[in-house]
N, C-alpha and C positions, 0 to 999 in steps of 0.2 A: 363816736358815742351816740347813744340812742336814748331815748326816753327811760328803757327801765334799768340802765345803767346806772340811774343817781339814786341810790338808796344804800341801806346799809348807816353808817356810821361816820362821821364825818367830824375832823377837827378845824373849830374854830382858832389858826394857828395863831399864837402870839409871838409878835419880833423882838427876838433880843435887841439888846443896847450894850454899848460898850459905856464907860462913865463918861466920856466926848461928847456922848449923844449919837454917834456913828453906830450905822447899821453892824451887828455882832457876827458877820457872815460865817464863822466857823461853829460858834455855838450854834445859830439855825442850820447849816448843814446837818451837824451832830443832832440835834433836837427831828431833823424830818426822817431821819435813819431808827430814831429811837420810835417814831411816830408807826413806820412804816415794819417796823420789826415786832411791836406789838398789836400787829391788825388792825391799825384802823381802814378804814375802805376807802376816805375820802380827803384831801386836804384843802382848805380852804384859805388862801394868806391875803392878809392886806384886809380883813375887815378890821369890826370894832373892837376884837378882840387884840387884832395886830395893831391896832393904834394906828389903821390906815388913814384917817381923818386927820393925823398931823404928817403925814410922810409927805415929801418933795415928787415930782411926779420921775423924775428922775430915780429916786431912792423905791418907789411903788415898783419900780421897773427890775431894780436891780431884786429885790425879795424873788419878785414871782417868776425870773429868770435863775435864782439859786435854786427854789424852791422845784420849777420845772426841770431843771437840770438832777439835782438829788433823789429825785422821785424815779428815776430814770424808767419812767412808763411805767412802775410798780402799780402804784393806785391814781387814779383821777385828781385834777390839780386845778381846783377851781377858783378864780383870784376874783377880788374885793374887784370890781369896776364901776362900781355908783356913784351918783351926783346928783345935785338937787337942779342943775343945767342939765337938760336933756342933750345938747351936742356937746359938754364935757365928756357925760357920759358912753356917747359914742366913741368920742374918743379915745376914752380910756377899755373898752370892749375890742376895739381896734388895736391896742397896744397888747392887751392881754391875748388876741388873735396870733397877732404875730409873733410871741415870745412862745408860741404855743402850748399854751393852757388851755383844758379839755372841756370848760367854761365858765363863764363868768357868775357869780352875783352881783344882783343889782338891787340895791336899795330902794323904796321907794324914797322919792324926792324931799327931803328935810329942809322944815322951816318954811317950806314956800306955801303948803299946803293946802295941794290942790284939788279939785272938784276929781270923783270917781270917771267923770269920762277924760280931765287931766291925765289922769293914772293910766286909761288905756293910753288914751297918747304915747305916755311917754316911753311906755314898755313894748309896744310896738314899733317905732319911732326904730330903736336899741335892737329889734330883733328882724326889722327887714334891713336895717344897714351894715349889719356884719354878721356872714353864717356861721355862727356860734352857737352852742348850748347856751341857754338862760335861764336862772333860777333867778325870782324875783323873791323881794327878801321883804317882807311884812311886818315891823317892829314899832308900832304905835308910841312905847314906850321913848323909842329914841327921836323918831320923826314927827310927832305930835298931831299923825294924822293917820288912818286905818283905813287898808284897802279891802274893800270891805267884799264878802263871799262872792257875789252878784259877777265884779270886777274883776276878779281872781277867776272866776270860768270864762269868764269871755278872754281872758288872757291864754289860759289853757288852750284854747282854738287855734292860738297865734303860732304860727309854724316859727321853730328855736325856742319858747319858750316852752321847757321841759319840767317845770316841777316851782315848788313853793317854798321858802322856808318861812315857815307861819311862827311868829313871836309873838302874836298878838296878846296869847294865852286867854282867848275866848274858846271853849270847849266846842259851844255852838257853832261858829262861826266856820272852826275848822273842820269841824264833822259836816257841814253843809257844804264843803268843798271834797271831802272824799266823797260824799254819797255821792255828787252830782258829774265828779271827774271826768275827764275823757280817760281812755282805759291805759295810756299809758303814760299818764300826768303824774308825776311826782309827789307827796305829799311830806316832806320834812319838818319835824319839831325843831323852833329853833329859841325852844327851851331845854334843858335839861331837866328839871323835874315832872315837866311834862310828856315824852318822850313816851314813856314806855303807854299811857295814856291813850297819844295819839298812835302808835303802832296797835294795841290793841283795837282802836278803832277802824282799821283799815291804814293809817299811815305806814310808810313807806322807810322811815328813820329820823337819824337827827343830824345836825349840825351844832357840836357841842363845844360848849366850855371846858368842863369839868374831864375830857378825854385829852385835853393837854395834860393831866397832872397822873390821869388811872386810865388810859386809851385801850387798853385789856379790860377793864370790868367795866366797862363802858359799850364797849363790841359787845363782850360778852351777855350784857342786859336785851342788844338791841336785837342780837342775831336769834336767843333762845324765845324773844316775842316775835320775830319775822318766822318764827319756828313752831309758832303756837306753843311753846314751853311756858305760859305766864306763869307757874310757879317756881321757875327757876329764875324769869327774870323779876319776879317778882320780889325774891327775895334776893336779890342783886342789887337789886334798886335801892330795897331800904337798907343796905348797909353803905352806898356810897352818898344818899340823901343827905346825910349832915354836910359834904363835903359840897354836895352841889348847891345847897342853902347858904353855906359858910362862903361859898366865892362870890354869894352878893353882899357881903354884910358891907362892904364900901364898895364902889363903881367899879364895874368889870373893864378893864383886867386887873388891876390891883392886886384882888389877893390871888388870882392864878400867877401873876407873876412873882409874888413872893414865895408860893409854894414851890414852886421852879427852882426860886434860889434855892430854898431849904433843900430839894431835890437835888442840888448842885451841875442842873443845866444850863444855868444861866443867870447873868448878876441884875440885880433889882435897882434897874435901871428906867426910866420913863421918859416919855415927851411931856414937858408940861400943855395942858394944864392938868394930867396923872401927874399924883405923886407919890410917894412909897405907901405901903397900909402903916397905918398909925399905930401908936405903941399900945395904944391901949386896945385894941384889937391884935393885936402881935400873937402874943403866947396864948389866946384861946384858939384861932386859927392853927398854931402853929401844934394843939393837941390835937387838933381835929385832922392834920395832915398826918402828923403820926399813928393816932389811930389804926388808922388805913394799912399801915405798914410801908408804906408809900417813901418816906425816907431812909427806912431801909434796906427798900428793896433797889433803887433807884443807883444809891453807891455816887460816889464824886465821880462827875462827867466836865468838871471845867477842865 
């Protein structure tokens, strides 16, 4: 894998559950076939979207060896590997080496929140101890602390780190990282409504939510803006915008995994402390998936 390999389209997968709480490995099987059959470019398991944050490291292991195996070299297979411990993190960059996945994200470090030369630390730290691809994952909102433009090119320098996925949703911020990029530095949205935004600006793609439930109109936005089409992706965008607005109205994954069930790939199941989307978000959600045509086109996959 190479630098300008990571672009394109990329799902934020989420892991089924059986009602045990047991990993659903036949639904994800079926779910990365479904993923891979409607284009997406990139798969990504074990983050926040997969509820990697309550998985056993054991159970982290068993995903992103399903997940590597089902892919069978189709698209890139890049696993959740972060921690807010820098030698967990290693760790887990080293597990996901060996199960081989094409590479890791890495979060920056949550809760401890560290000083910007912290951040170089710790990202370089992760990319001289295992030769892997690195996508460092910038999400303020979740880590309560922001790696800020500055830190993020000086990472770009770091040989294995390959690219961004910027959540910050500062416009500035990320546009000061495309201008200033090294020429084969990544630049991933890792918003969905911002997305086509950051592609227009010089971004490179996304790592998405909303491509679990529409992984076709989702491609389809990111490739006709990698295409310089912005009016096709532009009116792509705002018809699947309610859907990507509607998957935060409670904590992600939440309502992507209810829309799942409705999709009937998978039962709406969580680790606490997720817990199912609430009744009283239920049936506007559930207009907003239909909409789309999304239910069905999808047809009963259990």
């Amino acid at each position: 894998m190479t630098k300008k390999q990571f672009q394109g389209t990329g799902t934020a997968l989420v892991t089924p559950f059986k009602r045990d709480g047991s990993i659903d490995e036949a639904a994800l099987r079926r779910f990365v076939d479904f993923q891979i059959e409607e284009g997406i470019d990139m798969l990504f398991p074990c983050g926040t979207t997969g509820e990697g944050a309550t998985l056993e490291n054991a159970e982290t292991e068993r995903v992103v060896s399903i997940v590597v195996e089902q892919s069978r070299n189709r698209v890139p297979v890049i696993a959740g590997a972060g921690s807010n411990s820098t030698a967990k993190a290693i760790q887990a960059t080293q597990m996901a080496k060996r199960l081989g996945a094409d590479g890791v994200l890495s979060v920056g470090p949550y809760y401890n929140k560290p000083t910007q030369q912290g951040y170089y630390e710790h990202f370089r730290a992760i990319a001289e101890a295992v030769d892997i691809p690195v996508i460092v994952y910038n999400v303020p909102g979740r880590t309560a602390s922001n790696i800020e433009a500055k830190t993020m090119l000086r990472l770009a320098e770091v040989p294995n780190i390959v690219a961004v996925k910027e959540a910050s949703g500062n416009l500035g911020q990320i546009m000061d990282i495309i201008r200033d990029r090294p020429a084969e530095f990544r630049v991933l949205s890792g918003d969905d409504a911002i997305a086509l935004a950051v592609v227009a600006m010089g971004g490179d793609g996304l790592v998405s939510v909303v491509s679990n439930e529409a992984p076709r109109m989702m491609t389809d936005i990111i490739d006709a803006a990698l295409a310089g089409d912005l009016v096709r992706a532009r009116d792509l965008h705002y018809r699947l915008l309610p859907l990507m607005n509607a998957n935060f109205m409670e904590s992600n994954p939440i309502p992507v995994k209810a829309a799942l069930t409705m999709m009937g790939m998978m039962e709406e199941h969580f680790r606490l402390p997720m817990v199912p989307l609430s009744a009283g978000n239920r049936e506007a959600f559930r207009k907003v998936v239909e909409s789309l045509g999304l239910l069905q086109s999808a047809g009963i996959r259990l």
